[in-house]
PDBQT receptor file of N, H, CA, C and O in Angstrom, charges set to zero:
ATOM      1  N   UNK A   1     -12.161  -0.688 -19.057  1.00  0.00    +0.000 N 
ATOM      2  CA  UNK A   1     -12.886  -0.548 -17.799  1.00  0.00    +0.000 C 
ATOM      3  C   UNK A   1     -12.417  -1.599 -16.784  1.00  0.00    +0.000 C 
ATOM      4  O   UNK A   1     -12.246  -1.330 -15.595  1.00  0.00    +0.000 OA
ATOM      5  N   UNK A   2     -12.287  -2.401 -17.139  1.00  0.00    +0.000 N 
ATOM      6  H   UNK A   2     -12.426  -2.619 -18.104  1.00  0.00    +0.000 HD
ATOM      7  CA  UNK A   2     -11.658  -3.916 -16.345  1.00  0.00    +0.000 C 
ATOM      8  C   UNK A   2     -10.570  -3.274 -15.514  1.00  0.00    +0.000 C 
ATOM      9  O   UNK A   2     -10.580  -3.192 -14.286  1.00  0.00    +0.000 OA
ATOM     10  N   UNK A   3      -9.525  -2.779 -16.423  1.00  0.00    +0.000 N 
ATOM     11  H   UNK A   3      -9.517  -2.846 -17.420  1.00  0.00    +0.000 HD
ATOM     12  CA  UNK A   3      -8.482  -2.915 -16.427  1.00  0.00    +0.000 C 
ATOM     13  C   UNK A   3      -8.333  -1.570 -14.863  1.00  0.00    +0.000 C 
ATOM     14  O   UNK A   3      -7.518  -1.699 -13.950  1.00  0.00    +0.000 OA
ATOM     15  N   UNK A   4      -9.295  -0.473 -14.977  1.00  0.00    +0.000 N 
ATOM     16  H   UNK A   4      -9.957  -0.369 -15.719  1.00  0.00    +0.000 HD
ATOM     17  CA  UNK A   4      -9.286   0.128 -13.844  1.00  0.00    +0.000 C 
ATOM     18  C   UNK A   4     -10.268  -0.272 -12.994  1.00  0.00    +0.000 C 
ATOM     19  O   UNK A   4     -10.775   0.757 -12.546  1.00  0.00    +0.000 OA
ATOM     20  N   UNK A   5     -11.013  -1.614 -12.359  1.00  0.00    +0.000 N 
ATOM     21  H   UNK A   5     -10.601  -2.450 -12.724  1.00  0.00    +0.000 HD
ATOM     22  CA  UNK A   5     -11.402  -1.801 -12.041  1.00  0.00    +0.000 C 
ATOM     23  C   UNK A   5     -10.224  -2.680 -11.080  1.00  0.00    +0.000 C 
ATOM     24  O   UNK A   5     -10.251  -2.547  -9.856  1.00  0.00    +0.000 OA
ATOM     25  N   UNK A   6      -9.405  -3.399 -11.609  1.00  0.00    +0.000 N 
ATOM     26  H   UNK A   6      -9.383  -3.508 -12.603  1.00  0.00    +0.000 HD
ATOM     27  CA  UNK A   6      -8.556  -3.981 -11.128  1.00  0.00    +0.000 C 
ATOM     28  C   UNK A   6      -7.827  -3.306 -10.589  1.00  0.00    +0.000 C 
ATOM     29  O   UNK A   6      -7.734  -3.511  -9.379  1.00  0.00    +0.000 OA
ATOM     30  N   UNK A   7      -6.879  -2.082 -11.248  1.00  0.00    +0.000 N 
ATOM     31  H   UNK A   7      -6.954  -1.916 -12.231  1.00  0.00    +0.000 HD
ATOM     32  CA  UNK A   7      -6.284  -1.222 -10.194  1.00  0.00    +0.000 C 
ATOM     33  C   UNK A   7      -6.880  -0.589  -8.661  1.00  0.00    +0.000 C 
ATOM     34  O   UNK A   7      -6.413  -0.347  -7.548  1.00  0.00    +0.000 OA
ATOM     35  N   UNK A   8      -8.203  -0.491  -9.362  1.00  0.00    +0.000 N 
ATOM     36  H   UNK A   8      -8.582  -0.688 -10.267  1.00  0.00    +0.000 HD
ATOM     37  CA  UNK A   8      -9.181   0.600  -7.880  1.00  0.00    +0.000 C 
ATOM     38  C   UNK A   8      -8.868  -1.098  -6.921  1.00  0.00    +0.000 C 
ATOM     39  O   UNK A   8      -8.227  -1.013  -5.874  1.00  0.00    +0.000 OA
ATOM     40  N   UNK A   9      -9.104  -1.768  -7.142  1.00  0.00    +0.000 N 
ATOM     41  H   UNK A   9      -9.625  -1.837  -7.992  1.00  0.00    +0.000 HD
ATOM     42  CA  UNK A   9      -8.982  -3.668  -6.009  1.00  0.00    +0.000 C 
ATOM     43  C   UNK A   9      -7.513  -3.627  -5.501  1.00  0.00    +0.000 C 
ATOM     44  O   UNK A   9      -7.319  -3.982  -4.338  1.00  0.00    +0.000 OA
ATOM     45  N   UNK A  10      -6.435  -3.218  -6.281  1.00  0.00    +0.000 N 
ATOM     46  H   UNK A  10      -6.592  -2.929  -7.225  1.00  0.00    +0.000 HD
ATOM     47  CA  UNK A  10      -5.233  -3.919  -5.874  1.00  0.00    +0.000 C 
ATOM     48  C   UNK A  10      -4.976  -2.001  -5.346  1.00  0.00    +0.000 C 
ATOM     49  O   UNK A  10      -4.732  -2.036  -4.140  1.00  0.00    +0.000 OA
ATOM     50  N   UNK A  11      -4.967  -1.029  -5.669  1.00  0.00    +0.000 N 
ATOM     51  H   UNK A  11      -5.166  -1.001  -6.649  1.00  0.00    +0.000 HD
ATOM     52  CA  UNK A  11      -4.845   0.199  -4.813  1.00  0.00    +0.000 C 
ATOM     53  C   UNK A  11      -5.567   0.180  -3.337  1.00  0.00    +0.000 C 
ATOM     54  O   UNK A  11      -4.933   0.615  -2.375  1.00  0.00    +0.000 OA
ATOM     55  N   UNK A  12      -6.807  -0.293  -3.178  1.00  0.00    +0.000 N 
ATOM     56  H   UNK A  12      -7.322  -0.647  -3.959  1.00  0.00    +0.000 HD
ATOM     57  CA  UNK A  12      -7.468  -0.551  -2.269  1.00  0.00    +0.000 C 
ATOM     58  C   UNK A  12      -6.885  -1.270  -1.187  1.00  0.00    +0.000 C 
ATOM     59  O   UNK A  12      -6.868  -0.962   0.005  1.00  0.00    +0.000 OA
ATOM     60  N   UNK A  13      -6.172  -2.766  -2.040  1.00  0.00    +0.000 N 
ATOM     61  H   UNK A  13      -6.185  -3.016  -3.008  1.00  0.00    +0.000 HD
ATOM     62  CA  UNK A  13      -5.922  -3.749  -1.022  1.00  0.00    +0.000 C 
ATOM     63  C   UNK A  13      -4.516  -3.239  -0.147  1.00  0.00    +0.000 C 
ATOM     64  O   UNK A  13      -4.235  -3.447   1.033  1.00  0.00    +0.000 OA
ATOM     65  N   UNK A  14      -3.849  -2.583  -1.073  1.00  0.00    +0.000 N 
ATOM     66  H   UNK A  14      -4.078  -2.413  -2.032  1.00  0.00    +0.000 HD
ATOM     67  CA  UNK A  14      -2.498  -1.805  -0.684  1.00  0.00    +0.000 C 
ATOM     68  C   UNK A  14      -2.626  -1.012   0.187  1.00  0.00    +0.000 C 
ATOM     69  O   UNK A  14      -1.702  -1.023   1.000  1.00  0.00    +0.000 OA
ATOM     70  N   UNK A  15      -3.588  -0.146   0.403  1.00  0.00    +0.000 N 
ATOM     71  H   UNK A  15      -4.339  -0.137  -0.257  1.00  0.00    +0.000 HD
ATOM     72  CA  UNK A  15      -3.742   0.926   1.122  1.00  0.00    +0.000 C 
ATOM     73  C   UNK A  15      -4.200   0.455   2.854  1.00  0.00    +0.000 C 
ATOM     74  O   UNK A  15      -3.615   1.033   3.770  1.00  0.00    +0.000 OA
ATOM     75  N   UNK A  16      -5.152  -0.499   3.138  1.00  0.00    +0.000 N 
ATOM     76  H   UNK A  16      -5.627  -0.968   2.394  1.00  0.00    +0.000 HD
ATOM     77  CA  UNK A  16      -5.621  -0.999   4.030  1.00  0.00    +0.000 C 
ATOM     78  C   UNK A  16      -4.418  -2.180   4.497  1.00  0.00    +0.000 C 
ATOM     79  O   UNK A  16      -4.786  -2.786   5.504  1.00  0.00    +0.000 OA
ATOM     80  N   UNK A  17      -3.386  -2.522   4.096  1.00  0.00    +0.000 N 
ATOM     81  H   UNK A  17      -3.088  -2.030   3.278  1.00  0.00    +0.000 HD
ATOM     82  CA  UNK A  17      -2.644  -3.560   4.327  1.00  0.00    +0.000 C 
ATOM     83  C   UNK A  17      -1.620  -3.369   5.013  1.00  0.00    +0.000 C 
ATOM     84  O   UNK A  17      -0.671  -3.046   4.300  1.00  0.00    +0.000 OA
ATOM     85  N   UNK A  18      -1.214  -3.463   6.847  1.00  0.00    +0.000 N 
ATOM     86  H   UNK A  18      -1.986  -3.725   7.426  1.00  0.00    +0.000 HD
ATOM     87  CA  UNK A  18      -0.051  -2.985   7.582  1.00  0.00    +0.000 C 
ATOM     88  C   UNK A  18       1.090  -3.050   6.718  1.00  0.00    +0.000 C 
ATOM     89  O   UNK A  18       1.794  -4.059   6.687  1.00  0.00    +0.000 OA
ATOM     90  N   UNK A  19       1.317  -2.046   6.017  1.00  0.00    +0.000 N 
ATOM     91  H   UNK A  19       0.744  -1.226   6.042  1.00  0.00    +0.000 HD
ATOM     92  CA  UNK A  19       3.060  -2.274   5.623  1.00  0.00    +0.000 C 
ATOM     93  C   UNK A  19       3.980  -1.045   6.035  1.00  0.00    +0.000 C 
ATOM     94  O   UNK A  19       3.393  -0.211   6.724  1.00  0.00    +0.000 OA
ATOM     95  N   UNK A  20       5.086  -0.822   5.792  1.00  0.00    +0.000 N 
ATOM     96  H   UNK A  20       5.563  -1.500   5.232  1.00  0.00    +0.000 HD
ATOM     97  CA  UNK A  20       6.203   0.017   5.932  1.00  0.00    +0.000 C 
ATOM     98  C   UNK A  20       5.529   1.712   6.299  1.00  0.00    +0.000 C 
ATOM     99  O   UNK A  20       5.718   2.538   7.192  1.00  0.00    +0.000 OA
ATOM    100  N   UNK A  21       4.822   1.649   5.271  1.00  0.00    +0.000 N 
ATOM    101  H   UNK A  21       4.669   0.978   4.546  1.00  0.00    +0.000 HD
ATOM    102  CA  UNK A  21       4.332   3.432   5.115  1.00  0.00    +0.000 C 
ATOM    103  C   UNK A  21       3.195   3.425   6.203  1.00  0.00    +0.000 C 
ATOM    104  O   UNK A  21       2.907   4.427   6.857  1.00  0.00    +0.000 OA
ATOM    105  N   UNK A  22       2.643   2.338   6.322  1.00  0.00    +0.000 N 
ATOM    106  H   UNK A  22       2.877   1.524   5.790  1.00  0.00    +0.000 HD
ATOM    107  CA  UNK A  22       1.188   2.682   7.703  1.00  0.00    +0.000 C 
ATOM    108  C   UNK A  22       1.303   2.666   9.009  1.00  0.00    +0.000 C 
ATOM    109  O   UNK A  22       0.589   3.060   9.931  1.00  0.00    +0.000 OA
ATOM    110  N   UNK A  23       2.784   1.906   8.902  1.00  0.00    +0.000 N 
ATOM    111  H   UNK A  23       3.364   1.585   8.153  1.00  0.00    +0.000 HD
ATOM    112  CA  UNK A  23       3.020   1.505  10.510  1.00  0.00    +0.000 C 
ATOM    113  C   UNK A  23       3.937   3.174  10.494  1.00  0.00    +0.000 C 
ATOM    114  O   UNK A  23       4.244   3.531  11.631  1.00  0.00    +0.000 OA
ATOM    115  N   UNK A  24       4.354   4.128   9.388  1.00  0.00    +0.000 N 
ATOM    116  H   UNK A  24       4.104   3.838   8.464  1.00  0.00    +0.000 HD
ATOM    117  CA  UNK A  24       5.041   4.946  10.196  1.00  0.00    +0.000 C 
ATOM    118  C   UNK A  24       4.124   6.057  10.633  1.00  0.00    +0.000 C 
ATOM    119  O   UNK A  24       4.202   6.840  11.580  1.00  0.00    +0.000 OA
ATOM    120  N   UNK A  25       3.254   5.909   9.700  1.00  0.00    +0.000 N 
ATOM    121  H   UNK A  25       3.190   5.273   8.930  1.00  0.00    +0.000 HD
ATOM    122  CA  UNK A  25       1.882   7.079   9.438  1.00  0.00    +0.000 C 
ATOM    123  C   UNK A  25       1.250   6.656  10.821  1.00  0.00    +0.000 C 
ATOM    124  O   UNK A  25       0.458   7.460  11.310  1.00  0.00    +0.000 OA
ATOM    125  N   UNK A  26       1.510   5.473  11.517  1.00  0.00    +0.000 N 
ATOM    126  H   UNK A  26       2.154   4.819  11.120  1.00  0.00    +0.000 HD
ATOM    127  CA  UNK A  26       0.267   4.920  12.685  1.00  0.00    +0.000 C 
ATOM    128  C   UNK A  26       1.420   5.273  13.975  1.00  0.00    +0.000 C 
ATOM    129  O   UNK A  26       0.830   5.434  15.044  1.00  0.00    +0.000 OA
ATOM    130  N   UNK A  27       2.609   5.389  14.055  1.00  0.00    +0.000 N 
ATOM    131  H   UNK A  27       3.088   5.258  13.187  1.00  0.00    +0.000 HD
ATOM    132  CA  UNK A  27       3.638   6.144  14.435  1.00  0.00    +0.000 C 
ATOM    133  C   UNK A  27       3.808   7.658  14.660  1.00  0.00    +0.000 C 
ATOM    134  O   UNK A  27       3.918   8.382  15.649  1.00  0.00    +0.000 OA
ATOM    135  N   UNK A  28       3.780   7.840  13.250  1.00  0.00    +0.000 N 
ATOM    136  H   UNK A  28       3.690   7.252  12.447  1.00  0.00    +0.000 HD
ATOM    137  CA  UNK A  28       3.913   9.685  13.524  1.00  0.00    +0.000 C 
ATOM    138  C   UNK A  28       2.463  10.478  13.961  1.00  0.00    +0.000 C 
ATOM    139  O   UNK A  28       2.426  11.549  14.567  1.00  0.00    +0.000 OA
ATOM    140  N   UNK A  29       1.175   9.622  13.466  1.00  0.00    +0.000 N 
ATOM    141  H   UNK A  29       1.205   8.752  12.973  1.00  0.00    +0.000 HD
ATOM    142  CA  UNK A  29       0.285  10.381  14.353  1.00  0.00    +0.000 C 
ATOM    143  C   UNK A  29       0.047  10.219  16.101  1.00  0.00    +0.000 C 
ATOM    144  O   UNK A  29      -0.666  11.025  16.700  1.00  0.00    +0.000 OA
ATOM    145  N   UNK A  30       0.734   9.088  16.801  1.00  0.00    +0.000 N 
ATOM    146  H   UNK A  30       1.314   8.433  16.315  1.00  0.00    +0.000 HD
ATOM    147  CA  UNK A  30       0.743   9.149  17.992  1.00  0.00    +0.000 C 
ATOM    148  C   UNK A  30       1.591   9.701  18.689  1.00  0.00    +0.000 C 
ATOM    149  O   UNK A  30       1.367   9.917  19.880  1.00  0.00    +0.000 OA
ATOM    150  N   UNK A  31       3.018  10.126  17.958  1.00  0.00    +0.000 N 
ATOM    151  H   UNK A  31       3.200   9.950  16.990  1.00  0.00    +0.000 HD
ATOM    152  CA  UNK A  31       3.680  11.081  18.841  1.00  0.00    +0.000 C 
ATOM    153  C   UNK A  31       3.787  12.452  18.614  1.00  0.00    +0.000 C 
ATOM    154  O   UNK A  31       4.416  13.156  19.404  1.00  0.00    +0.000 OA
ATOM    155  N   UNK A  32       2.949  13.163  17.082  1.00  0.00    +0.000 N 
ATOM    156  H   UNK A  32       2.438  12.591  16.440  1.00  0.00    +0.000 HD
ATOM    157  CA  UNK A  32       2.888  14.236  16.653  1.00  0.00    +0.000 C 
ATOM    158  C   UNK A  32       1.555  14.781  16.462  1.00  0.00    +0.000 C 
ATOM    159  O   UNK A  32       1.361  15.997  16.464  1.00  0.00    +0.000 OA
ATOM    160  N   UNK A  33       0.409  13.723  16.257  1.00  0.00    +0.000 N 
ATOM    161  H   UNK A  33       0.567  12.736  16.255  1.00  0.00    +0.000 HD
ATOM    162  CA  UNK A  33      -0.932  14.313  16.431  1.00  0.00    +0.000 C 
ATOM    163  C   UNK A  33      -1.490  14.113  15.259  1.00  0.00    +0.000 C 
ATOM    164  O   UNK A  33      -0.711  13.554  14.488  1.00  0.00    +0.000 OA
ATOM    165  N   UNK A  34      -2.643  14.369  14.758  1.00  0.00    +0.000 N 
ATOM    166  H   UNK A  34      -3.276  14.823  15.384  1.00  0.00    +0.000 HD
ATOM    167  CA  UNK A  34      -3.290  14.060  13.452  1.00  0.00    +0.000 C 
ATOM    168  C   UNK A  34      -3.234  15.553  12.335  1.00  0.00    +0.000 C 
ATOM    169  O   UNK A  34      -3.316  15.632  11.109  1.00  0.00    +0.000 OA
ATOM    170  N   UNK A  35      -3.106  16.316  13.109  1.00  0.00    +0.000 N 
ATOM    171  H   UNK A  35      -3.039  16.252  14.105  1.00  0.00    +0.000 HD
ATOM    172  CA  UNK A  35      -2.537  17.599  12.163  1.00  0.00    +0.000 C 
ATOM    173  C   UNK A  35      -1.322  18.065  11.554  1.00  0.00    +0.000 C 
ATOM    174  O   UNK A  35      -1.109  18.830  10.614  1.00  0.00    +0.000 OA
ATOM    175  N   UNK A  36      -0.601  17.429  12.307  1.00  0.00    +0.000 N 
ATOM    176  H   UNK A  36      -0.774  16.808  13.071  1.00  0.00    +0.000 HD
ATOM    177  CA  UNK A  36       1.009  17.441  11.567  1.00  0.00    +0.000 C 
ATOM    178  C   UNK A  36       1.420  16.016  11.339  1.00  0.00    +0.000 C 
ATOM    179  O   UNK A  36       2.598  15.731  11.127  1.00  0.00    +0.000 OA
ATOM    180  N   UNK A  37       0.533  15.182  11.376  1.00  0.00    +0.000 N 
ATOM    181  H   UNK A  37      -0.424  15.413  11.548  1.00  0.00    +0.000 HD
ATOM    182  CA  UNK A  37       0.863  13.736  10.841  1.00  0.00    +0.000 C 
ATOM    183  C   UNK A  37       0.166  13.737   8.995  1.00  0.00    +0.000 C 
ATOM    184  O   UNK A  37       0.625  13.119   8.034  1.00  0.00    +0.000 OA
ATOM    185  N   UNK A  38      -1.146  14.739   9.046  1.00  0.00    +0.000 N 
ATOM    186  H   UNK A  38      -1.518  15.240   9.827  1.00  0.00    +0.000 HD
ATOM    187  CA  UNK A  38      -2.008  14.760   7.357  1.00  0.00    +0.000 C 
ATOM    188  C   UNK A  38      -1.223  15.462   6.256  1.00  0.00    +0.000 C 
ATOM    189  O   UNK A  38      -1.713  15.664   5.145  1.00  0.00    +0.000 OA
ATOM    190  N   UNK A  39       0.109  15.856   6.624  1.00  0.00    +0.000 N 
ATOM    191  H   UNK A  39       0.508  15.692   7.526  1.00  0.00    +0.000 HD
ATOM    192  CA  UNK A  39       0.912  16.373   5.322  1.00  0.00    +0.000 C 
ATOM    193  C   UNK A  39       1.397  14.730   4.723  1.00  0.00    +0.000 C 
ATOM    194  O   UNK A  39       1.168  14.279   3.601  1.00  0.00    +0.000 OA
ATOM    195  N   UNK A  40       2.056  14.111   5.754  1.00  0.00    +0.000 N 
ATOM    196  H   UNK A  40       2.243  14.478   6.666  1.00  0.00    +0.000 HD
ATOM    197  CA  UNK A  40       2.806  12.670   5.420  1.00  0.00    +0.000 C 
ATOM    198  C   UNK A  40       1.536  12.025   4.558  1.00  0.00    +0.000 C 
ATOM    199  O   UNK A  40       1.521  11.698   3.371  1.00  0.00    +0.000 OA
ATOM    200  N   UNK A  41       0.516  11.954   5.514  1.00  0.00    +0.000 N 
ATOM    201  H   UNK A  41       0.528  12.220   6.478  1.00  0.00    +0.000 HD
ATOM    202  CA  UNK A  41      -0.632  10.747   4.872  1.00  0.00    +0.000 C 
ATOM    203  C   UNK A  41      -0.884  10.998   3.153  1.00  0.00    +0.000 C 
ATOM    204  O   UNK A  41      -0.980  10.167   2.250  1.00  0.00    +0.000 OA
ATOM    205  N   UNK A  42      -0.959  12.775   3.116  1.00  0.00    +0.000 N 
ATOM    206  H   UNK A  42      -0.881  13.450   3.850  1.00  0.00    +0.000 HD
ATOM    207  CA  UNK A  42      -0.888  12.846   1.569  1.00  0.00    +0.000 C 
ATOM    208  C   UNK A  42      -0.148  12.821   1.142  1.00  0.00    +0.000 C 
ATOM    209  O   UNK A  42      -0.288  12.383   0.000  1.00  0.00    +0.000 OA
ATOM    210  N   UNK A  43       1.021  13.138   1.453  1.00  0.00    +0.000 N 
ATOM    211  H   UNK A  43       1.135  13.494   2.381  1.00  0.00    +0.000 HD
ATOM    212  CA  UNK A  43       2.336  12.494   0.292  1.00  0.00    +0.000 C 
ATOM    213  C   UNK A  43       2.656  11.187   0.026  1.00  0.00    +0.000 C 
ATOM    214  O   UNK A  43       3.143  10.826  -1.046  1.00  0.00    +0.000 OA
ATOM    215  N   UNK A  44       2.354  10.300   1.150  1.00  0.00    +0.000 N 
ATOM    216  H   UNK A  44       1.958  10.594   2.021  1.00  0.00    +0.000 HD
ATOM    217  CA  UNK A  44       1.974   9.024   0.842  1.00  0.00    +0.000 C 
ATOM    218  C   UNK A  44       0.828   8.409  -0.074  1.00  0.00    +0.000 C 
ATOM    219  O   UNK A  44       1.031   7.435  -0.800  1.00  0.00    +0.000 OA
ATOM    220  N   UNK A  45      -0.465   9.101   0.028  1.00  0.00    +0.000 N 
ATOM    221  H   UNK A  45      -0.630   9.892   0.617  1.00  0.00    +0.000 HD
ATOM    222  CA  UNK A  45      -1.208   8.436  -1.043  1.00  0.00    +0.000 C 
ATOM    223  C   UNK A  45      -0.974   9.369  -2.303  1.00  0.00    +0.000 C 
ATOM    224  O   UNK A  45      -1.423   8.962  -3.375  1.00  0.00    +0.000 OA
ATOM    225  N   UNK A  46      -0.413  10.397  -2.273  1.00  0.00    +0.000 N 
ATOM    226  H   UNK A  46      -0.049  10.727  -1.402  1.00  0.00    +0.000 HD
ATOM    227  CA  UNK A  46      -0.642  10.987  -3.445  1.00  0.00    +0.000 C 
ATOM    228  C   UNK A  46       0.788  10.280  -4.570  1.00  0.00    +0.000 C 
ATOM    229  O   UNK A  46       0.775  10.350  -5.799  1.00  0.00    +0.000 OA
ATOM    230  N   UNK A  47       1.893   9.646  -3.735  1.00  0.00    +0.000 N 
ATOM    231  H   UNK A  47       1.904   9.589  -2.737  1.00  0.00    +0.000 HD
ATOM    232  CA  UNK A  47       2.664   9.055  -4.436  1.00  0.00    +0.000 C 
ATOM    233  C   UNK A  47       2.601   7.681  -5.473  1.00  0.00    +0.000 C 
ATOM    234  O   UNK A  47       2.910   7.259  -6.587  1.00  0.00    +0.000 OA
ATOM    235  N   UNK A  48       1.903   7.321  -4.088  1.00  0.00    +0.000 N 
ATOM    236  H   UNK A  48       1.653   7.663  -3.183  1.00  0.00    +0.000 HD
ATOM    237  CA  UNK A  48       1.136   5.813  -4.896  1.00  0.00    +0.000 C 
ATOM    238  C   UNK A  48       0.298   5.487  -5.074  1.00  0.00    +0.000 C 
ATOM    239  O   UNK A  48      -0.173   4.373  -4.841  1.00  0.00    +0.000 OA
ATOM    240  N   UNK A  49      -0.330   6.747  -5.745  1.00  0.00    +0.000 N 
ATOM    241  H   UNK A  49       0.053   7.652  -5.933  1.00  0.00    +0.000 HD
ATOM    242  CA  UNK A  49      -1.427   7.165  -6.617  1.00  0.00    +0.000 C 
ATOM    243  C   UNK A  49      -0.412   7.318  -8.175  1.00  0.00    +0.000 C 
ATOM    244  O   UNK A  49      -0.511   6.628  -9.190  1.00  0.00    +0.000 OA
ATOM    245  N   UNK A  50       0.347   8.234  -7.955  1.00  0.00    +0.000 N 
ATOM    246  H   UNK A  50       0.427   8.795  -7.131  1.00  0.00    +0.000 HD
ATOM    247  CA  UNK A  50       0.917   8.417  -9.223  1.00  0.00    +0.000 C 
ATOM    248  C   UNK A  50       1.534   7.193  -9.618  1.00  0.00    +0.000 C 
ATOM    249  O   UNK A  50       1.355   6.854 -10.787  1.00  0.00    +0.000 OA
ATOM    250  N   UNK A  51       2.403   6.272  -8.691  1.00  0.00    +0.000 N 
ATOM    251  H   UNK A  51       2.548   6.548  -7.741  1.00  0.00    +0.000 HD
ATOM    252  CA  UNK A  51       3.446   5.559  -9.129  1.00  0.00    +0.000 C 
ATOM    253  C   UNK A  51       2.284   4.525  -9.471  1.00  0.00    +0.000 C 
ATOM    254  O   UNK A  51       2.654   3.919 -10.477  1.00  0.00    +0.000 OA
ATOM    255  N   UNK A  52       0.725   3.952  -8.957  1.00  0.00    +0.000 N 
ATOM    256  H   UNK A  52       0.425   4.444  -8.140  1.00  0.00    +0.000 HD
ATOM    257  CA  UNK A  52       0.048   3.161  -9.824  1.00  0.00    +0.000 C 
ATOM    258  C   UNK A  52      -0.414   3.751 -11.111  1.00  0.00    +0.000 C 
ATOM    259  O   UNK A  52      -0.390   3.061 -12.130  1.00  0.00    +0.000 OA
ATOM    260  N   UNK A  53      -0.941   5.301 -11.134  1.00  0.00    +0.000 N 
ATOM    261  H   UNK A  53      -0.960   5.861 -10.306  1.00  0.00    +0.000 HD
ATOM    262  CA  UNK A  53      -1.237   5.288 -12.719  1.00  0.00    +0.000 C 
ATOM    263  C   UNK A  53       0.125   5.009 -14.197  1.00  0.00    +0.000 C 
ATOM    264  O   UNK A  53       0.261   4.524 -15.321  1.00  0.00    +0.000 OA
ATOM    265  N   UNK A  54       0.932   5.830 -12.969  1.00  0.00    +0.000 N 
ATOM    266  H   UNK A  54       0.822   6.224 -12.057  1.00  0.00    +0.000 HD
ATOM    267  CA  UNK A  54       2.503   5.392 -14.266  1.00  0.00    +0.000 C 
ATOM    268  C   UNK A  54       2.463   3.905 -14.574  1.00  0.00    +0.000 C 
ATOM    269  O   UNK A  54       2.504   3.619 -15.770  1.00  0.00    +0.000 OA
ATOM    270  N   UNK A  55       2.422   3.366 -14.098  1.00  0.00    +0.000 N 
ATOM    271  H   UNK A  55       2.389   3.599 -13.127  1.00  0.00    +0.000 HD
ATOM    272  CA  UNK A  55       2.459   1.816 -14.188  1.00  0.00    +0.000 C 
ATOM    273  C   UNK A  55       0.872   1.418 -14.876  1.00  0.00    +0.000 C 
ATOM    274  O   UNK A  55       0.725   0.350 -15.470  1.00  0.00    +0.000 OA
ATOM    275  N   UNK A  56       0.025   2.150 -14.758  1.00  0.00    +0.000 N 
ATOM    276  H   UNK A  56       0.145   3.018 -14.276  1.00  0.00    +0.000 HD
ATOM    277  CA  UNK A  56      -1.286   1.427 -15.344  1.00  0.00    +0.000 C 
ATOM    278  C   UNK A  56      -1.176   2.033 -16.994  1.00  0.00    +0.000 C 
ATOM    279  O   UNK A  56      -1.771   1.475 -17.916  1.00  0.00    +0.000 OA
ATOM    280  N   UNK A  57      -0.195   3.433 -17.210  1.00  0.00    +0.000 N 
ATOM    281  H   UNK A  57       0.288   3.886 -16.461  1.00  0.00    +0.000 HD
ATOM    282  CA  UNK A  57      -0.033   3.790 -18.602  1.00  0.00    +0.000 C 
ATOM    283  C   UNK A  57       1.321   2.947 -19.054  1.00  0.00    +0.000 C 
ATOM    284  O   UNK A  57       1.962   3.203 -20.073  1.00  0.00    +0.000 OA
ATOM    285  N   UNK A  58       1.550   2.188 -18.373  1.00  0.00    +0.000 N 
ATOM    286  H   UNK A  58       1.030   1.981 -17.545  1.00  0.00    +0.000 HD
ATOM    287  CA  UNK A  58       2.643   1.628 -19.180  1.00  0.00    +0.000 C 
ATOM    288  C   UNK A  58       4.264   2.065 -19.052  1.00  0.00    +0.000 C 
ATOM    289  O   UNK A  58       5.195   1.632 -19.730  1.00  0.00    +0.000 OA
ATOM    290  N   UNK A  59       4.309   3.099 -17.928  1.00  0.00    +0.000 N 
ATOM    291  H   UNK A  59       3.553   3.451 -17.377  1.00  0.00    +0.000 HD
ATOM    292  CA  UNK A  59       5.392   3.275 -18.031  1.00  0.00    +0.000 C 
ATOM    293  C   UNK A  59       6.632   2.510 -16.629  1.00  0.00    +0.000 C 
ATOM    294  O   UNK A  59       6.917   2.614 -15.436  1.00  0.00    +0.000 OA
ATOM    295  N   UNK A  60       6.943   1.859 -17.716  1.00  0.00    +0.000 N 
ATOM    296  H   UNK A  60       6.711   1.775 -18.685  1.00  0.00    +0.000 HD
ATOM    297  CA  UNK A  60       7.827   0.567 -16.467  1.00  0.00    +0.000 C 
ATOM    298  C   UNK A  60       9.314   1.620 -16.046  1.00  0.00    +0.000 C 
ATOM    299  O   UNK A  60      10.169   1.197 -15.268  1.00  0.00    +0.000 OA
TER     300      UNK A  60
């Protein structure tokens, strides 16, 4: 339980934190709009969603 308690903190902190993927997502919705910017936003969290559980099962 810990152990996904810690991921949900450090997924969290990742997600809210200006980096590479938010500044383009905070980019492509001002020159394309919020409806053709919500395909990107989910392929973005849905990636590093997966690439944290791979890593929370162990697979390096």
């Amino acid at each position: 339980m810990s152990l996904l308690l810690a991921m949900f903190g450090f997924s969290l902190a990742m997600s809210i934190t200006p980096g590479p993927v938010n500044m383009v997502i905070i980019s492509s919705g001002v020159n394309y709009g919020f409806i053709r910017t919500l395909p990107f936003v989910s392929g973005a969290t849905i990636g590093f969603t997966l690439l944290l559980a791979a890593m929370g099962l162990g697979l390096y």
